[in-house]
C-alpha positions in Angstrom: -60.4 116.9 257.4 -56.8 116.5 256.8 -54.7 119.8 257.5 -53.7 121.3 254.2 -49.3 121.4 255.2 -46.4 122.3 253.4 -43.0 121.5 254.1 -40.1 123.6 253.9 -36.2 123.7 253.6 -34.7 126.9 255.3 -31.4 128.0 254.2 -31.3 128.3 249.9 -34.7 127.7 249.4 -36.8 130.7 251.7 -33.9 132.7 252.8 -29.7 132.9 251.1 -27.8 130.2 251.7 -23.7 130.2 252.7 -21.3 128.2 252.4 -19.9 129.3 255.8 -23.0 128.8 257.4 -25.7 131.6 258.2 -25.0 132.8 261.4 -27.0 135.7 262.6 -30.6 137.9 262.3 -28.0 140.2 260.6 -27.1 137.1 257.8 -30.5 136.1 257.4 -32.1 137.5 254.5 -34.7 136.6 252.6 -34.7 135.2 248.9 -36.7 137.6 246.4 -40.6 136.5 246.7 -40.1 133.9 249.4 -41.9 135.7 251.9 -44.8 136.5 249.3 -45.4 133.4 248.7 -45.6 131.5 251.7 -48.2 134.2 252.4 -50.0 133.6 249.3 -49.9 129.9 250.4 -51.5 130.7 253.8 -54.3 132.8 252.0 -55.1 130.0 250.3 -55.7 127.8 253.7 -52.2 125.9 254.0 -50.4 125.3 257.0 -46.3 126.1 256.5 -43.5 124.4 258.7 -39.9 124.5 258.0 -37.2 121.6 257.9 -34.1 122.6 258.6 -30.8 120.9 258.9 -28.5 123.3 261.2 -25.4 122.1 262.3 -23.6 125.2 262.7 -25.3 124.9 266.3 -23.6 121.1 266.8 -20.4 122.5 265.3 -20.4 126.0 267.8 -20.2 128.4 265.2 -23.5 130.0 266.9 -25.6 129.6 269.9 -29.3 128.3 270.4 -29.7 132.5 271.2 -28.7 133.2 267.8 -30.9 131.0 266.2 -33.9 132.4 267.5 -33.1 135.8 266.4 -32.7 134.6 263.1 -36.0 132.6 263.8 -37.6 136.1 264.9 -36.8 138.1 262.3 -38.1 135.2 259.7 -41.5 135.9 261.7 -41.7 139.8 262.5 -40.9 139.8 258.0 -43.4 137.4 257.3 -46.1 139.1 259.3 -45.3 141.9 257.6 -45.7 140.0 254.0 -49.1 138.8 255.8 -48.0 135.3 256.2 -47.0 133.1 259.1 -45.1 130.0 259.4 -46.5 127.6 261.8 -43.5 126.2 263.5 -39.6 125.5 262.9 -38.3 122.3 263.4 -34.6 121.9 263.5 -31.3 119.4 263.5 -29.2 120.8 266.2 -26.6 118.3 265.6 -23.0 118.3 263.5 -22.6 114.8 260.9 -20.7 113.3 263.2 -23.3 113.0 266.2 -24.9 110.3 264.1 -29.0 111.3 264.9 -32.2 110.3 263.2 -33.0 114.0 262.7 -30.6 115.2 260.7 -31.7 115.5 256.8 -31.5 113.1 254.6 -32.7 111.0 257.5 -36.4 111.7 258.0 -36.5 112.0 261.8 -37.3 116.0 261.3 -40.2 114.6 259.2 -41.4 112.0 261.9 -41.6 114.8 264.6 -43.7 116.9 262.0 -45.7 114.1 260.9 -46.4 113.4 265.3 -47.0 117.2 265.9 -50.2 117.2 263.5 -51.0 114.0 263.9 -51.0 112.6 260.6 -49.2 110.7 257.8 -47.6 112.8 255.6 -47.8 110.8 253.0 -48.2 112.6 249.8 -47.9 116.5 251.5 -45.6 118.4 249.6 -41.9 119.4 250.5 -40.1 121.9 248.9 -35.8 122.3 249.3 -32.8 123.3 247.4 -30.9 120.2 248.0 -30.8 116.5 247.6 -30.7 115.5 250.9 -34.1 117.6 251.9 -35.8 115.8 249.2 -34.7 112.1 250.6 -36.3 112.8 253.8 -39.3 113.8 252.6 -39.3 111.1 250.3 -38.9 108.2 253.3 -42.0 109.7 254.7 -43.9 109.7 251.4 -43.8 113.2 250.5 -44.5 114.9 247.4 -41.0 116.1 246.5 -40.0 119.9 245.2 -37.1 121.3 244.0 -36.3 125.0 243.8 -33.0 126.3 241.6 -31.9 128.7 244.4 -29.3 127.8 247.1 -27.5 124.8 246.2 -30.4 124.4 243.6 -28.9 126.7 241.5 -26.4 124.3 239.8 -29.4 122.2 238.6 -30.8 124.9 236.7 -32.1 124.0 233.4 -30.7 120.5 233.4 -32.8 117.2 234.3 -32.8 116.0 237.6 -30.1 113.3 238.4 -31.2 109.7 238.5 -30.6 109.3 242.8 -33.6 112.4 243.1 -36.5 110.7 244.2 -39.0 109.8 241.5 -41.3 112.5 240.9 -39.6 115.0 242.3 -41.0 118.3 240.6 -38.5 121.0 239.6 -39.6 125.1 240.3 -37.3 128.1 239.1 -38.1 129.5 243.2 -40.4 129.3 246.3 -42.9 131.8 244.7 -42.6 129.5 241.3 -43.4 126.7 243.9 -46.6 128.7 244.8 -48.0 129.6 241.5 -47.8 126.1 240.5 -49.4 124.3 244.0 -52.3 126.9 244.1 -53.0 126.1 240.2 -53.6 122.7 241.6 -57.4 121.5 241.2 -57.4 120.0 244.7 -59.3 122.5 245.9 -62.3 122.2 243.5 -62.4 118.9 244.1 -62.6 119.0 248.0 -65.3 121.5 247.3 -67.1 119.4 244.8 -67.2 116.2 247.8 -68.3 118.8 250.0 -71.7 119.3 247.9 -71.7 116.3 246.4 -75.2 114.6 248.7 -77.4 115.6 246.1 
């Protein structure tokens, strides 16, 4: 049976973004319900990875060290929220070092997709940003769009014409939540499940 997996953005879309970068445990925080809801999501049997463009490690404004402190204390607050994130996969590199990795490219996508061993064609993927919704999108995702972060500006308007087609607008991550566990997927999978009568 396919793993039930959700992709998400980091910065703007679980925890506040910043325009100069988020640098520390001490500059991570978390977004209102963000937490909440990726625990809610877990309850309900799906797998959560993050996606996360961070080129403030290419562009030495903090250290590999520093990341994983921020990394830790995303952890130690979900566990407290009773939820878990599965792994972090991350773009270490600044625009200029020209990778496959870095988001809108899908290459953080590919290693995801390799990791579970499976084609992630139509698994969901939630950001704040255009860019995180184009590399879903090459892989075949089902695109999300939250209005926090850089999100925010969209808010209450329709999506531009260069967002990939589909691609489903939420107020938040917890908005995001309600609206994927309304889904009737899980009836269904039940339903082929009993269905040798």
């Amino acid at each position: 049976m396919q793993t039930k997996l959700v992709i998400l953005d980091r910065d703007g879309t679980i925890n506040q973004d910043s325009d100069d970068y988020v640098k520390s445990a001490d500059e991570w925080i978390a977004l209102p319900g963000a937490l909440e809801a990726i625990a809610r999501l877990n309850h309900a049997g799906w797998h959560v990875v993050v996606a996360s463009n961070q080129s403030g490690l290419g562009r030495g404004l903090f250290d590999v060290a520093a990341l994983n402190a921020m990394h830790s204390k995303m952890h130690k607050l979900l566990a407290v929220a009773g939820g878990r994130i599965d792994a972090v996969f991350y773009c270490p590199h600044s625009p200029e070092e020209t990778c496959n990795c870095r988001k809108p490219l899908p290459g953080l996508y590919e290693q995801i997709g390799e990791r579970y061993g499976m084609d992630l064609k139509g698994v969901h993927t939630v950001g704040d940003s255009l860019r995180d919704l184009q590399a879903g999108a090459a892989v075949g995702c089902a695109t999300h769009l939250v209005h926090t972060g850089k999100g925010a500006k969209l808010k209450g308007q329709l999506l531009p014409v260069d967002f990939p087609q589909g691609t489903l607008a939420h107020t938040d991550l917890s908005a995001f939540a309600d609206w994927l566990l309304a889904q009737p997927e899980s009836a269904a999978k039940a339903s082929k499940a009993g269905g040798k009568a």
